[in-house]
N, C-alpha and C positions, 0 to 999 in steps of 0.2 A: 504494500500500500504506500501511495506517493505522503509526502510531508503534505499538511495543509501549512497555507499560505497565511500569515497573518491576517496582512492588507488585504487580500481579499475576502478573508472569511466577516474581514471586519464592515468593509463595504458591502456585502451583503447580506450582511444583518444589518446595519444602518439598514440598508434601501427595503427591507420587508418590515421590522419596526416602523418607519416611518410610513412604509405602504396601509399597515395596520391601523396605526392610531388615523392617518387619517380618513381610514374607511369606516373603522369606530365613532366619529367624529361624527360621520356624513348622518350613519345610521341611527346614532345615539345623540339624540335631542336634547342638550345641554342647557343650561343658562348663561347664554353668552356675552351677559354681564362680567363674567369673569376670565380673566386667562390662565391657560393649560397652568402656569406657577401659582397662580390666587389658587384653581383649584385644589394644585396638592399640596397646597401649604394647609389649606382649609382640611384637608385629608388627614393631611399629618396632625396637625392641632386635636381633630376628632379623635383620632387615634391613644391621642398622648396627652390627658389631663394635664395641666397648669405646665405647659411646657414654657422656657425663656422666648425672650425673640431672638437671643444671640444663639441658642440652640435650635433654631425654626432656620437662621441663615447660615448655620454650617450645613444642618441636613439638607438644604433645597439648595446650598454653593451657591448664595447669591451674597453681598454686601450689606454691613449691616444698614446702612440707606436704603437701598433697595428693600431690603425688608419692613424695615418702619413706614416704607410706602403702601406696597401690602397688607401690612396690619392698620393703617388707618384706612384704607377702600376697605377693609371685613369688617371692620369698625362701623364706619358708615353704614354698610348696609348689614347692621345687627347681626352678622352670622358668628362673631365672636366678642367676646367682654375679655377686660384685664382684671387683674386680682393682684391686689397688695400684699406682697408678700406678710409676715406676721413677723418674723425674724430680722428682716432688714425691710427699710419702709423706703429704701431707695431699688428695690428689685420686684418686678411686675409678672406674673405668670397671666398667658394666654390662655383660654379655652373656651372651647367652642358654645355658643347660646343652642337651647333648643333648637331654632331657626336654621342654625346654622347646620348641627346634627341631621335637619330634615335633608336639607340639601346634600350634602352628602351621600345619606341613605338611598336619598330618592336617584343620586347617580353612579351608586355601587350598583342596585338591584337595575338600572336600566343597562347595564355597561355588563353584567355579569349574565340576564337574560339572553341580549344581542352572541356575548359570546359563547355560550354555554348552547345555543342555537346553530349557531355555526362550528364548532367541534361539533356536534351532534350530526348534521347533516355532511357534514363533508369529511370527518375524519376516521379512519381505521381505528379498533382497537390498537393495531398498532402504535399507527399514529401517535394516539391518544398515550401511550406510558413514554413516548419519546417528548412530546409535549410535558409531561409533569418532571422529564430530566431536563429539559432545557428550561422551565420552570426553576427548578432548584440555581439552575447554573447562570442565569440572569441574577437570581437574588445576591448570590457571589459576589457578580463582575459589579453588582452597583452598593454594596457595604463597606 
């Protein structure tokens, strides 16, 4: 069996990831009040009770600006509240409002339907256990 190639295996994973989300996208009915990083930031938040903001901008690799931008457009639109820390009254934890949790929810279960519909219809058993190893091996390449 020949070596694989770096550069190319990397290029086409780029190019079907991206083929992916944006078919995701097309199919799955978002709120496109937000962009692709509001929403997984608003992910993450849901995820991760009373997380920092400086912890919200190393997991998302954006600047702590950038992300004070972010959390004041979730802000605005009620989908998450700050909270004073109790120990030090100069440190703020985010976490998500009700509002915010719906939204979420509502775009896990649309996004997990769309796909769950399409492995279903198009993919092998096979497929399907080669799929939950490259599953594994995404979560890898991005921790």
């Amino acid at each position: 069996m020949s070596e694989i190639n770096d550069n190319e295996l990397a290029t086409k994973l780029r190019e079907s990831i991206s083929r992916i989300l944006k078919v995701m996208k097309r199919e799955v009915k978002h709120d496109e009040q937000l962009s692709l990083t509001e929403r997984s930031t608003l992910s993450l938040i849901s995820r991760t009770p009373q997380v920092t903001p400086s912890e919200l901008a190393r997991t998302e690799q954006v600047t702590g600006q950038a992300m004070s931008q972010i959390i004041n457009k979730l802000l605005r639109l009620e989908l998450i509240k700050k909270i004073a820390s109790e120990a030090d009254k100069r440190k703020v934890f985010i976490s998500a409002t009700s509002k915010g949790q719906d939204f979420i929810e509502l775009k896990r279960n649309r996004t997990s339907e769309w796909l769950t519909k399409s492995i279903s219809e198009r993919c092998t058993e096979e497929e399907k256990k080669i799929l939950a190893q490259v599953s594994d091996i995404f979560t890898k390449l991005v921790e």
